[in-house]
KOLPAKE-904652 format. One record per residue: x, y, z of N, C-alpha, C in turn. Coordinates in steps of 0.1 Angstrom, whole numbers, plus 5000, padded with zeros to 4 digits. Layout:
BEGIN
XYZXYZXYZ/...
This chain:
BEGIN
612735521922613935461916613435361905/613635361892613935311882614235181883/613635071878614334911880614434851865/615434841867615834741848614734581846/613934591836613434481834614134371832/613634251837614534101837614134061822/615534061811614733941799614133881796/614633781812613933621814612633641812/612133741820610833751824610333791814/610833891804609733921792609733791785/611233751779610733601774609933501778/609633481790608233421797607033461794/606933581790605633621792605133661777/606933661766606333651753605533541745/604733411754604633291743603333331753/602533341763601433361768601133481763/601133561761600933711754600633671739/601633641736601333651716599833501718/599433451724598933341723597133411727/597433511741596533621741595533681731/596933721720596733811707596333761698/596433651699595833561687594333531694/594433491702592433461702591933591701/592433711707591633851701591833851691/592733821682592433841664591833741657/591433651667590533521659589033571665/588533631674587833671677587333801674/588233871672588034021663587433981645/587733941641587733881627586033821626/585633731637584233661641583433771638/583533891651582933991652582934071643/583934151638583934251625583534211610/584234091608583434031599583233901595/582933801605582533631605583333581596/583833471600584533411594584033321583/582633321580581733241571582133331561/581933471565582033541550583733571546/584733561553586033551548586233421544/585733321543586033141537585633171529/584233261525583233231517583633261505/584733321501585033421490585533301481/586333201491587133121476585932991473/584833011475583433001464583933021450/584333161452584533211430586233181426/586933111432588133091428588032961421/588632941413588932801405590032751411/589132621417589632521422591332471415/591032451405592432381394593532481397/592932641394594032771399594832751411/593432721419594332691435595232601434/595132441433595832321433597332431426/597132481415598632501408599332591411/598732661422598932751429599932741445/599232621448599532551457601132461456/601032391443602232341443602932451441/602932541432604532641428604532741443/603832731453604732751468605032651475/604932521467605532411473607132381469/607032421456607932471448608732571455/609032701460609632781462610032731476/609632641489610132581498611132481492/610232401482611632321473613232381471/612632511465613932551459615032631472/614232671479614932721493615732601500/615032511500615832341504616932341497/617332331481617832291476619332381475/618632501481619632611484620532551497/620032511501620832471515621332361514/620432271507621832151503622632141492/623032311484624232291475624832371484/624632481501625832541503626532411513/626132331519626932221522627032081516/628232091504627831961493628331851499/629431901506630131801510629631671523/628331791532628031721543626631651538/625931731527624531721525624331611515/625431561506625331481494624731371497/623631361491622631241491621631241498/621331361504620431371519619431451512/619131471499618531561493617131561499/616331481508614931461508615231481527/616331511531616231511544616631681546/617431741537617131861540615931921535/614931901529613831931526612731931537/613031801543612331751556612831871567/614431891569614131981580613732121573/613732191566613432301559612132321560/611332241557609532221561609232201573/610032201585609932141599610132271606/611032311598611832471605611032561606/610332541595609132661587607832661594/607832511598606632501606606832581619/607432501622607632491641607832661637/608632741633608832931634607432971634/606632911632604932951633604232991647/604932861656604132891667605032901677/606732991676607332981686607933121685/608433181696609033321694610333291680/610533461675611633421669613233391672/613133431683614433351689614433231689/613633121693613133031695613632911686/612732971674612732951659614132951651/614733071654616133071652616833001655/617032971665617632881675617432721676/616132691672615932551668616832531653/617232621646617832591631619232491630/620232621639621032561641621732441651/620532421661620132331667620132161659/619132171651618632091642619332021629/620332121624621332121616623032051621/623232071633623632001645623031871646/621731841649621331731652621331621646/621031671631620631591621622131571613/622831651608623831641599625231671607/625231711617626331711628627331851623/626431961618626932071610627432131625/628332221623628732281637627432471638/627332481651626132581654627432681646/628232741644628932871635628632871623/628932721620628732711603627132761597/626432681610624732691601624432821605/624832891619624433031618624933121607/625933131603626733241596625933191579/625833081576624833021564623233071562/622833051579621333111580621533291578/622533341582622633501584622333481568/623633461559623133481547622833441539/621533371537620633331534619433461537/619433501550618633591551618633751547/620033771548620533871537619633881522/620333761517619833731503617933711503/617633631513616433681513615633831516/616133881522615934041525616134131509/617134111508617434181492616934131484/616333991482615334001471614033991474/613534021483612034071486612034251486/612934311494612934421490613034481474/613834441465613634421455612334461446/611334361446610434301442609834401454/610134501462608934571467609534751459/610534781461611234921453610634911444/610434851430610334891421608934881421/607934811423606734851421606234991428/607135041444606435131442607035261433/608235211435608935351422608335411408/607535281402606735321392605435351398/605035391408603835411407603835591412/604735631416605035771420605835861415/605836021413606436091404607736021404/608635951408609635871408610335771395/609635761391609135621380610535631371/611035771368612135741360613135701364/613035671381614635671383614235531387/613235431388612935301395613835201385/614135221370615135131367616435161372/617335241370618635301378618335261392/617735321398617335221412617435081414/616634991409616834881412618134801405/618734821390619734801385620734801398/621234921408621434921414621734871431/620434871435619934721446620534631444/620134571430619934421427621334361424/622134441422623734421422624534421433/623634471446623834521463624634341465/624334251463624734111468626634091460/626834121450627434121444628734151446/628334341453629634411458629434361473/628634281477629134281490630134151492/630234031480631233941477632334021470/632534111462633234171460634434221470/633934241477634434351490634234261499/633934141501634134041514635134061526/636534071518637534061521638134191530/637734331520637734441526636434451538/635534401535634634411547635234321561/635634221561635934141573637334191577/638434271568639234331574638634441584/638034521580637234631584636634601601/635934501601635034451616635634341623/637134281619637634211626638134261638/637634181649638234181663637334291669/636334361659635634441668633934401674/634034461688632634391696631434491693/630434431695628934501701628034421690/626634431684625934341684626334351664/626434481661626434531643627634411641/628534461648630034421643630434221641/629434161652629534051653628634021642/627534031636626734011628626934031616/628434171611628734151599629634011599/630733991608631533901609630633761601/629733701609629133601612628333591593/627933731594627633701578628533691570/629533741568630933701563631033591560/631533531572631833391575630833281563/629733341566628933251559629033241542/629533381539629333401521629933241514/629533221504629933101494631633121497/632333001491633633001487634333051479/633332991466633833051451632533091447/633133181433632133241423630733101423/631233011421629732931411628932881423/629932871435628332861449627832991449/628733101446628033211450627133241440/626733261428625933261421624733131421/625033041424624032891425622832981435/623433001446622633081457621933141459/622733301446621733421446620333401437/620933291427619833261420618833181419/618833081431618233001439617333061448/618133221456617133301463616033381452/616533391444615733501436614933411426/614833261421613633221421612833161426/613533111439612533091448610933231453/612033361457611533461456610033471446/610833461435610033471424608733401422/608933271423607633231425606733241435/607333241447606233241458605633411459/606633511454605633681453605233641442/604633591430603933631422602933531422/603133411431602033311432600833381439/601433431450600333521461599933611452/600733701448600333811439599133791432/599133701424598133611414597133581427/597333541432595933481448595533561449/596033711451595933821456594333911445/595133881435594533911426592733841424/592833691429591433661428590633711436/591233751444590133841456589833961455/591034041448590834201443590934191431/590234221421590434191404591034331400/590334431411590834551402592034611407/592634531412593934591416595034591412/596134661404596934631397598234541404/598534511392599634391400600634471405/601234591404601934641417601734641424/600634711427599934711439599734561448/599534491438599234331449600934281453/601334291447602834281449603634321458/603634451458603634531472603134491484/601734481481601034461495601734301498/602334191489602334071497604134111502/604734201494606534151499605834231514/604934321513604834411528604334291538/603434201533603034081542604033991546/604833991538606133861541606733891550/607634051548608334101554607734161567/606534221573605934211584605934091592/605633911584605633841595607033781598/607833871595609533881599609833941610/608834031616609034151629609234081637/610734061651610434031659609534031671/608534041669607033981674606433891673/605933831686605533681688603833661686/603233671675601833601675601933491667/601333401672601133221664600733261655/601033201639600833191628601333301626/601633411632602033541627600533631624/599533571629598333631627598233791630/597533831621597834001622599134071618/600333981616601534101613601334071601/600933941593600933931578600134001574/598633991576597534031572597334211573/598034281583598734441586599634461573/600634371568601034431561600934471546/599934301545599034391531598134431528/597334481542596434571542597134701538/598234701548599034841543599834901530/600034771523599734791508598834831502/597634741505596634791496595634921497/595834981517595335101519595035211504/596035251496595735341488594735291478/594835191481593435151462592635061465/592435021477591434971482590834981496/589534911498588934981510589134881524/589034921537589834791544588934681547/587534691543586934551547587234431535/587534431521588034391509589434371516/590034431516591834431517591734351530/591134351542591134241554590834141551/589734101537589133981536590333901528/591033971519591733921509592933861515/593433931525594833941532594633831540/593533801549593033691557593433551546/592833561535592633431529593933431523/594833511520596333461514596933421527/597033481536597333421553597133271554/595833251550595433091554595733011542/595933031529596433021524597832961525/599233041523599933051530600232911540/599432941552599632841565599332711557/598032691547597232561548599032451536/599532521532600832541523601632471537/602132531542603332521559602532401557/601132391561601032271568601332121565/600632141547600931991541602531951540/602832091536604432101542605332001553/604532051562605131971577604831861577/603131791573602931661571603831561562/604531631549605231601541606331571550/607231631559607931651561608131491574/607331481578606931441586606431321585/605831251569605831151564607331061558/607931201554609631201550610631101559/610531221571610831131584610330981588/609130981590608730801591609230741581/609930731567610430681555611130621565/612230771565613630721566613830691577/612830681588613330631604613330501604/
């Protein structure tokens, strides 16, 4: 006889497990290829590169912040250095906690701090992540479109995508007619994203464009990182492999730091044009990279808070 697994109990056993997986991937990395020789590589990077490199993904947390405190002007006005503070906190703490977890500390925290109601900041965080979803996919379609018999149709293609945010404020209206009053997990999740879209045209544009340069700088900052470690790899190609890194350590799966889903994903980018001990070394150091970013991040964040406590 068949017995239904308890939730509880997987969720118990998801933060011991992913925690598991991370010492075998800190320990796999030792063995297959020492960690002396994966540090070793940013030897030939230019230090000044890095530093500038470093602010403009300081920058694109910036600009993500700033997204969140023009969609609530009314509750956020003047607080500009404290939504930044939780935005850097958020970012952290999603590092070493399941993504439920992490989720769920948002609207929690948004609650805590600004007394936002948990509907409002969910239905805000849904789309938000919408808009981040669409513009990282984005920025992944067209590079591979041009690189496969495909190539002609990759501008009509993305022209099309990239307009995808547009009709779906367009049709708001016809959409939430459409899934009102209906249950199961699709239907509550269009609702909830609904709920969240801007009010008017000029939030809703502040938004999309806020996502897409944020977007912007942080894929082409990596891309460019990407690049010091692979020289001969064309920037599609590095491009690719990082939206495939981002968007991997999005999987609901629980390893600390996300170790191994990022570094999987642009290895799996770069599989076609490069070889995997190169592509593991490279992917490793935009990974720590990345984290070493989160982290001044959180200290910032975290200095922010002592200011204003």
């Amino acid at each position: 006889m068949m017995t239904q697994q308890n939730p509880s109990a997987l969720k118990a056993w998801q933060q011991p497990l992913g925690w598991l997986l991370f010492l075998l991937l800190v320990g796999g990395v030792e063995y297959l290829l020492g960690w002396g020789k994966v540090v070793g590589v940013w030897a030939g990077v230019n230090p000044t590169a890095v530093m500038v490199a470093f602010v403009l993904l300081l920058l694109a947390y910036g600009l993500s912040a700033w997204r969140l405190y023009d969609y609530f002007p009314q509750v956020l006005q003047g607080k500009g250095l404290a939504t930044w503070r939780l935005l850097l906190t958020h970012t952290l703490r999603s590092q070493f906690f399941p993504t439920h977890t992490g989720t769920g500390s948002f609207p929690a925290a948004m609650k805590g701090e600004f007394g936002i109601t948990h509907a409002h900041s969910v239905s805000a965080l849904l789309w938000f992540r919408f808009l981040d979803i669409h513009a990282a996919l984005a920025f992944l379609i067209y590079p591979l479109l041009v690189v496969t018999p495909l190539k002609r149709l990759a501008i009509p293609v993305i022209v099309v995508w990239v307009v995808l945010p547009l009709l779906v404020y367009l049709l708001r209206n016809v959409i939430e007619a459409r899934f009102a009053g209906r249950d199961g997990y699709f239907s509550q999740l269009v609702q909830q994203t609904v709920y969240g879209l801007p009010d008017n045209w000029s939030e809703f544009w502040r938004s999309w464009l806020m996502t897409w340069a944020s977007w912007m700088v942080k894929l082409l900052t990596l891309a460019w990182l990407l690049g010091q470690f692979l020289p001969d790899v064309t920037w599609n190609m590095r491009l690719t492999a990082v939206v495939l890194g981002e968007l991997a350590s999005g999987l609901p799966l629980f390893i600390p730091l996300n170790a191994g889903l990022y570094e999987g994903g642009i290895i799996a980018g770069l599989l076609p044009v490069s070889a995997a001990q190169p592509s593991a070394i490279a992917a490793i150091n935009v990974h720590l990279f990345v984290l070493a970013v989160m982290l001044v991040g959180g200290l910032v964040a975290n200095f922010l808070g002592k200011l204003r406590g």
